[in-house]
C-alpha positions in Angstrom: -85.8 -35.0 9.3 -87.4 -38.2 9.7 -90.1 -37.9 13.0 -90.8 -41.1 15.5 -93.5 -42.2 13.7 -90.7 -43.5 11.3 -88.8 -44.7 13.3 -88.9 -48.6 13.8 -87.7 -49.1 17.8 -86.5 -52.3 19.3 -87.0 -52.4 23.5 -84.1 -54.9 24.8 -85.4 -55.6 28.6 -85.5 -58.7 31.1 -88.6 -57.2 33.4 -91.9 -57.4 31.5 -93.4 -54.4 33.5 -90.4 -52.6 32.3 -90.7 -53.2 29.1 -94.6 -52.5 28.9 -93.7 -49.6 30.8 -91.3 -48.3 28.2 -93.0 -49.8 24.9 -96.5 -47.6 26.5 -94.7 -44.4 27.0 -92.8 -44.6 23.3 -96.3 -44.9 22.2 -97.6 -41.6 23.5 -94.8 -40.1 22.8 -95.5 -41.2 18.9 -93.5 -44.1 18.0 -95.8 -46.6 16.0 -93.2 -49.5 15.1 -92.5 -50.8 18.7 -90.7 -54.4 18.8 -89.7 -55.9 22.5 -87.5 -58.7 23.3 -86.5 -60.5 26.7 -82.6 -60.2 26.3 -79.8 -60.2 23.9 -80.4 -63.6 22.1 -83.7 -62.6 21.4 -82.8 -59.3 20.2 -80.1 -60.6 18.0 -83.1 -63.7 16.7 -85.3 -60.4 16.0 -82.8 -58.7 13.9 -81.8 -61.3 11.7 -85.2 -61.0 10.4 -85.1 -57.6 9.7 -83.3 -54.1 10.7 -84.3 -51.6 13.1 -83.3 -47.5 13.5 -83.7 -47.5 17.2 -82.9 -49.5 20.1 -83.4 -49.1 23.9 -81.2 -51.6 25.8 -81.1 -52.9 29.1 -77.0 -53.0 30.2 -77.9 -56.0 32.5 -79.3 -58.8 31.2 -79.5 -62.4 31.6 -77.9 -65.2 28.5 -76.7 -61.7 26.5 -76.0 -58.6 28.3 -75.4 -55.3 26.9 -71.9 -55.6 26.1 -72.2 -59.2 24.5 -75.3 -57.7 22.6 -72.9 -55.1 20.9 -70.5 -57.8 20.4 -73.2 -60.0 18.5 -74.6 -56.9 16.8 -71.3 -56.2 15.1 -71.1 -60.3 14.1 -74.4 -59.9 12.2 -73.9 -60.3 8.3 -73.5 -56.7 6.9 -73.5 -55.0 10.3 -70.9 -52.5 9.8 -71.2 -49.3 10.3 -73.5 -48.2 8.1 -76.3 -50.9 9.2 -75.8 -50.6 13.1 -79.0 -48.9 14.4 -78.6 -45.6 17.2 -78.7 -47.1 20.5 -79.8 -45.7 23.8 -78.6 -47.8 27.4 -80.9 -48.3 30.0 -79.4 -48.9 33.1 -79.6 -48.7 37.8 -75.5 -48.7 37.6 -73.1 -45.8 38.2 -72.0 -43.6 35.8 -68.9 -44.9 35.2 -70.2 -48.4 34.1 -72.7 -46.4 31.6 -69.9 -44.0 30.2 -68.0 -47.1 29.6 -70.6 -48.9 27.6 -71.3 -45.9 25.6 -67.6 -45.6 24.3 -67.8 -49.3 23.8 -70.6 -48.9 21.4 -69.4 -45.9 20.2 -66.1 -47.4 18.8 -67.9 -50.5 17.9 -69.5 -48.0 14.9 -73.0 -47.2 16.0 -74.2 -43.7 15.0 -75.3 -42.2 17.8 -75.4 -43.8 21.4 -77.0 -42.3 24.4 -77.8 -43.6 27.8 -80.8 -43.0 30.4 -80.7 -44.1 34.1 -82.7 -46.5 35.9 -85.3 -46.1 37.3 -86.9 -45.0 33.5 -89.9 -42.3 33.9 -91.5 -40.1 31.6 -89.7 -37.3 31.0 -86.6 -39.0 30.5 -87.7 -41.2 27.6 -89.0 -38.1 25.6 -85.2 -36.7 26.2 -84.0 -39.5 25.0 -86.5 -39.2 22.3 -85.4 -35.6 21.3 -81.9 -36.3 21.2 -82.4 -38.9 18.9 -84.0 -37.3 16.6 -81.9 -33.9 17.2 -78.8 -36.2 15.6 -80.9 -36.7 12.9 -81.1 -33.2 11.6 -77.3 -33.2 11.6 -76.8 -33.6 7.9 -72.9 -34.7 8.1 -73.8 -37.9 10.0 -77.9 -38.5 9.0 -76.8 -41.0 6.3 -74.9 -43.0 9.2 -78.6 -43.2 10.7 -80.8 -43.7 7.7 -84.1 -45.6 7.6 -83.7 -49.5 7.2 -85.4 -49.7 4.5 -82.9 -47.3 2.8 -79.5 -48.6 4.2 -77.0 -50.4 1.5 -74.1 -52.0 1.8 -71.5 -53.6 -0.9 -73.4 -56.7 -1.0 -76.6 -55.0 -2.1 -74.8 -53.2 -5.6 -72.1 -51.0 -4.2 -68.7 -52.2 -5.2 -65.7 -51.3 -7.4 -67.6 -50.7 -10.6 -69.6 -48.3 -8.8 -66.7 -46.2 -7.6 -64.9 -46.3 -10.7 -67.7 -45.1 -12.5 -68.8 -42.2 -9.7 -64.9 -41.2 -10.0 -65.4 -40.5 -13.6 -68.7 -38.7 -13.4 -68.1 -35.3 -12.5 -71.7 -35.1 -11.4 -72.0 -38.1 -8.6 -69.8 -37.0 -6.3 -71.3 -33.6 -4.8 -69.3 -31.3 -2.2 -71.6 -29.8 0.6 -70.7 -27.1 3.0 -71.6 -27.6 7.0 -70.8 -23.8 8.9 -69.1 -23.0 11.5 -70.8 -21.4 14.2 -69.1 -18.6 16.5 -70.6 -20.2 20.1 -70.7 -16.4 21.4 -71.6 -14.4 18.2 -73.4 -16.9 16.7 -72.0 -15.9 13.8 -70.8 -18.1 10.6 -66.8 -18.3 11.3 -65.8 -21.6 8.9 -67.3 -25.0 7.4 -66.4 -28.0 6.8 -66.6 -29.5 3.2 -68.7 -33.0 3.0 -68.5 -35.3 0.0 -72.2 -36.7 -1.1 -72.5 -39.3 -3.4 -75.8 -39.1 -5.8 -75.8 -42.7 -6.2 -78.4 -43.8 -9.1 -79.6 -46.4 -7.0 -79.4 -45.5 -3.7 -79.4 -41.7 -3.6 -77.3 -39.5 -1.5 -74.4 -41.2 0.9 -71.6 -40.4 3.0 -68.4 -40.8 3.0 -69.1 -43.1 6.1 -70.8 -45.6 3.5 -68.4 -45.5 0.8 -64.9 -44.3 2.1 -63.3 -47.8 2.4 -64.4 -48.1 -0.9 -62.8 -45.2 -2.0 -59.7 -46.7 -0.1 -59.5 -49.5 -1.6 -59.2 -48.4 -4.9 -56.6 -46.1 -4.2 -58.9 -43.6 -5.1 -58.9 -41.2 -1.5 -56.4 -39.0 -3.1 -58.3 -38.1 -6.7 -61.8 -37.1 -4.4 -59.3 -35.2 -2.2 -58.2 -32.9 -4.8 -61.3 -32.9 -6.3 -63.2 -31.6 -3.2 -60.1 -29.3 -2.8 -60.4 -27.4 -6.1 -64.4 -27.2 -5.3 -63.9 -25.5 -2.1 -61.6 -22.8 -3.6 -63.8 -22.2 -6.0 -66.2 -21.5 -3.3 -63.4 -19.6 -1.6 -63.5 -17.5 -4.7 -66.7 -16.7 -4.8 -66.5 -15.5 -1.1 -63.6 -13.4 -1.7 -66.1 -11.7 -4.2 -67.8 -10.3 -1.2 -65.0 -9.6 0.5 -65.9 -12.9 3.1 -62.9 -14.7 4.7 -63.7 -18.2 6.4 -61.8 -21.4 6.4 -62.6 -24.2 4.7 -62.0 -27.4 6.1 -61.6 -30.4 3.7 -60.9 -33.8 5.7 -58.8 -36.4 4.2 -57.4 -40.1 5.6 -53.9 -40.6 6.9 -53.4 -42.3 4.0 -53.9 -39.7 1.2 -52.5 -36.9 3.6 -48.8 -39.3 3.6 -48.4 -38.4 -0.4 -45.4 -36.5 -0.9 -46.1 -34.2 -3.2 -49.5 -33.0 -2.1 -48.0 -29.8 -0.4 -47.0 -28.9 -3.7 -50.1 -29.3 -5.5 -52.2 -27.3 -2.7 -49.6 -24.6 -2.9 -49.9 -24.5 -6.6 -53.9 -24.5 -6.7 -53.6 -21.7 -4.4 -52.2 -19.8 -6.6 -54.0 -20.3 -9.5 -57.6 -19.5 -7.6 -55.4 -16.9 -5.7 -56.9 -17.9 -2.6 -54.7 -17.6 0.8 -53.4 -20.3 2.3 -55.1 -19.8 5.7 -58.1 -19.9 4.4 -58.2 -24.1 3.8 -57.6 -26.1 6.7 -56.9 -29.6 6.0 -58.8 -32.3 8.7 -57.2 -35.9 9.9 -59.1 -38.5 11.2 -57.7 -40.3 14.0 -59.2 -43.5 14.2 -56.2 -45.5 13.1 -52.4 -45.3 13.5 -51.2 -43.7 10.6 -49.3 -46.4 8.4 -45.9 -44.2 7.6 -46.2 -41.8 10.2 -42.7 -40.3 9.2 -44.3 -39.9 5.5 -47.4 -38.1 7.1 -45.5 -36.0 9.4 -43.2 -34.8 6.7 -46.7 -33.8 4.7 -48.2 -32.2 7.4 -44.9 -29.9 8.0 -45.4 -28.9 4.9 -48.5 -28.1 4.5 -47.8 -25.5 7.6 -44.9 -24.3 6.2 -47.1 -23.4 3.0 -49.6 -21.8 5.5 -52.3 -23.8 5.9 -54.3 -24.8 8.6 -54.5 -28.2 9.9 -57.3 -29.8 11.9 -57.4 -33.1 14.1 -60.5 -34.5 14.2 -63.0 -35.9 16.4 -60.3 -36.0 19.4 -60.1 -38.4 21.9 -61.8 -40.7 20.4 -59.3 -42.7 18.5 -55.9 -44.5 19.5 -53.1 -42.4 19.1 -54.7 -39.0 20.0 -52.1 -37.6 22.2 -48.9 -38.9 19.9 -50.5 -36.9 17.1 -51.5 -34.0 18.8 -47.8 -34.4 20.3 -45.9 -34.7 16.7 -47.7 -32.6 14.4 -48.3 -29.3 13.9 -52.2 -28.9 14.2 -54.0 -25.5 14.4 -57.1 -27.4 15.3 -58.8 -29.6 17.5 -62.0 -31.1 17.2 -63.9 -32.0 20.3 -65.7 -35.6 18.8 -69.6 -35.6 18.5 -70.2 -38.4 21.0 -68.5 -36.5 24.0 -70.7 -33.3 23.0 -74.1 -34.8 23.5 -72.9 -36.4 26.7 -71.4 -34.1 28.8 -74.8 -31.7 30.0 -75.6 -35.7 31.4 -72.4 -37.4 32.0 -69.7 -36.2 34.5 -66.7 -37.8 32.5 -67.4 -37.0 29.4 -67.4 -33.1 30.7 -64.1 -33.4 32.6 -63.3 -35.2 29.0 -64.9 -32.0 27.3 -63.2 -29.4 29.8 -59.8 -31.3 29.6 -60.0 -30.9 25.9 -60.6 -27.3 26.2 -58.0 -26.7 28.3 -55.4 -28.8 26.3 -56.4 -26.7 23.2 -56.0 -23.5 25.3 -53.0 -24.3 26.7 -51.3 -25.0 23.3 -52.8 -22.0 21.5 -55.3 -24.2 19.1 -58.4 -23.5 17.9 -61.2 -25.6 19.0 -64.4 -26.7 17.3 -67.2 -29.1 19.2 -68.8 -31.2 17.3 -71.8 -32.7 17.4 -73.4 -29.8 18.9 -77.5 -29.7 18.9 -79.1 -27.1 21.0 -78.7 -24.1 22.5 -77.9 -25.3 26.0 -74.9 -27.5 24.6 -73.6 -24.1 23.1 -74.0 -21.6 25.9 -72.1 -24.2 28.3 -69.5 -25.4 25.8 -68.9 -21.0 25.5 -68.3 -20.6 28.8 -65.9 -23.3 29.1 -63.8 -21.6 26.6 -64.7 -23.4 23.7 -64.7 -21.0 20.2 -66.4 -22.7 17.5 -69.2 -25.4 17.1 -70.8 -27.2 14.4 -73.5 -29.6 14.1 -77.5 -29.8 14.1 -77.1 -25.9 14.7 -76.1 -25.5 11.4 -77.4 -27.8 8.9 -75.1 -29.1 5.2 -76.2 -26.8 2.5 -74.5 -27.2 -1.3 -72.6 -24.6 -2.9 -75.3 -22.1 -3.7 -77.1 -22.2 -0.6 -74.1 -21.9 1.3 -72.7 -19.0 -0.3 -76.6 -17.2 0.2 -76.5 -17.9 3.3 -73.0 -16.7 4.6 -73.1 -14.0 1.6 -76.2 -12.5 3.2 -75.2 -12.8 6.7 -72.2 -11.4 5.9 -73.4 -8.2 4.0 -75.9 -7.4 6.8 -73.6 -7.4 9.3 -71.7 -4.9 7.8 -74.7 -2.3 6.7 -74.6 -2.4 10.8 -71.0 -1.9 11.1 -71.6 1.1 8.6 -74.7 2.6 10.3 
């Protein structure tokens, strides 16, 4: 986990006592690399020159306000999602103008957004502080966040050649495993499986940096199977010690609308003579589907051959509620951004209750996302929310995962036995 003192921080604030006020307090609570601007177009002048990890952000502003400072943010050469820096809001308005900003920046692609009211004191900037740095030890989305000085995009080496060549290598493209965690046992109940690429260059990245890549080429479908036949492989192992958890492996609307890919889960099934329920297949929502008759058809199938399917980070996409209407999900997934908001934010916990209640209603499991302290967990349990994931439960590879659960596992049941 990278600590504050790494951290380079960018203050975007009209009132110089503000700013001195905020810039002093970063600095004793440890951040070193402190940048300040007067608004937007100074902001926007300052990162030209070079990136930051962190900015605090006045909503209000004069020449660029907060919303056209997202706007010119996302214009910046390269600034996609990958490059966009975690931002924190500063702002005297109402909630409802806050929430609103933070799902604007949110879709706009930046990694983690939070927001802190006006007037600013101590203890709310080390909160702001922690939860920053509490995203970070979430292992599925730290490579969204990663240093400046370790951030790449296709322009700086990664391009078709590259995923060709990683496609061939059995060795570049690694499968991790993030647990589940039971929010009232505490207890490992299922994971998610998470492609890392070992770049030679540029180290380990997620699918976040290289999945429209991966698109491109047509490619989505081959690292689908592959991840599949590594996670039932794991399942294997598992079944060795008589563990039973799901597996989910995500995949885009795209590769999930190929015809025959109920066949070919139903056949590797068989083969590793792992059961059906035990692999849950994830959608992201973030786009229309293309053919949604084709993906519709797959998804039927894929519940007729008895697996589990999963609709992720919900309600935060654009056709949430037609999905969830037209196919036959077993699972929803409450999205990260609405998690770390909803102890501090009144909509995003009728958002999170609403979600709850939806899943109830409809007899779905549901998994919050996102999740990163104890707090967020022991609330999110007595709404009636099962299963979370997040900086609770770090991504482990193959062999620490199956330690970990493996052990867990056997101990609980020399208690069952005594």
């Amino acid at each position: 986990m990278r600590i504050i003192e790494e951290l380079s921080v960018l203050i975007v604030e009209d009132e110089p006592l503000q700013r001195t006020f905020i810039a002093e307090k970063l600095k004793e609570l440890g951040a070193i690399d402190i940048r300040c601007a007067g608004d937007g177009v100074e902001a926007i002048a300052l990162l030209k020159e070079r990136r930051v990890d962190l900015i605090f952000c006045d909503i209000g502003m004069p020449n660029m306000d907060g919303s056209q400072f997202v706007l010119a943010q996302v214009a910046l050469p390269a600034s996609h999602g990958a490059h966009l820096p975690m931002l924190i809001w500063m702002s005297a308005h109402d909630g409802d103008v806050l929430e609103s900003h933070l799902q604007m920046a949110s879709s706009a692609g930046f990694p983690f957004v939070d927001a802190i009211a006006k007037p600013l004191t101590s203890p709310m900037l080390a909160a702001a502080l922690d939860a920053v740095l509490a995203s970070l030890k979430t292992t599925d989305v730290a490579q969204k966040r990663m240093p400046a000085s370790t951030r790449v995009s296709s322009e700086e080496g990664i391009g078709d050649d590259d995923i060709l060549r990683a496609i061939c290598d059995t060795s570049e493209f690694e499968v991790w495993y993030q647990p589940h965690i039971s929010l009232k046992t505490k207890m490992v109940v299922g994971a998610d499986a998470l492609v890392r690429w070992r770049h030679p260059k540029f180290s380990g990245l997620s699918p976040a940096q290289f999945a429209d890549l991966i698109e491109k080429q047509g490619l989505g479908l081959m690292l689908f199977y592959r991840t599949v036949n590594h996670v039932l492989k794991t399942q294997q192992k598992l079944g060795k010690i008589g563990c039973s958890i799901p597996v989910c492996v995500k995949a885009s609307a795209v590769t999930l609308e190929t015809p025959e890919i109920a066949d070919y889960l139903h056949e590797r099934l068989q083969q590793h003579d792992v059961p059906p329920a035990l692999i849950t297949i994830g959608i992201s929502e973030e786009e229309p589907p293309q053919q949604a008759l084709k993906l519709a058809a797959s998804l039927n199938r894929l519940r007729l051959r008895g697996l589990g399917l999963s609709i992720d980070d919900f309600g935060s996409g654009i056709s949430t509620m037609k999905l969830l209407s037209q196919m036959p999900f077993t699972e929803i997934r409450i999205g990260g951004h609405f998690v770390r908001q909803f102890l501090r934010q009144a909509q995003c916990r009728v958002i999170v209750e609403s979600i709850i209640n939806i899943a109830r209603r409809l007899g779905l499991k549901v998994v919050a996302e996102g999740i990163e302290n104890a707090r967020q967990m022991e609330v999110l349990a007595a709404m009636g929310c099962m299963h979370g994931q997040g900086g609770i439960a770090k991504a482990m590879k193959q062999e620490d995962f199956l330690n970990s659960v493996g052990a867990a596992y056997l101990f609980n049941n020399s208690l069952v036995d005594e």
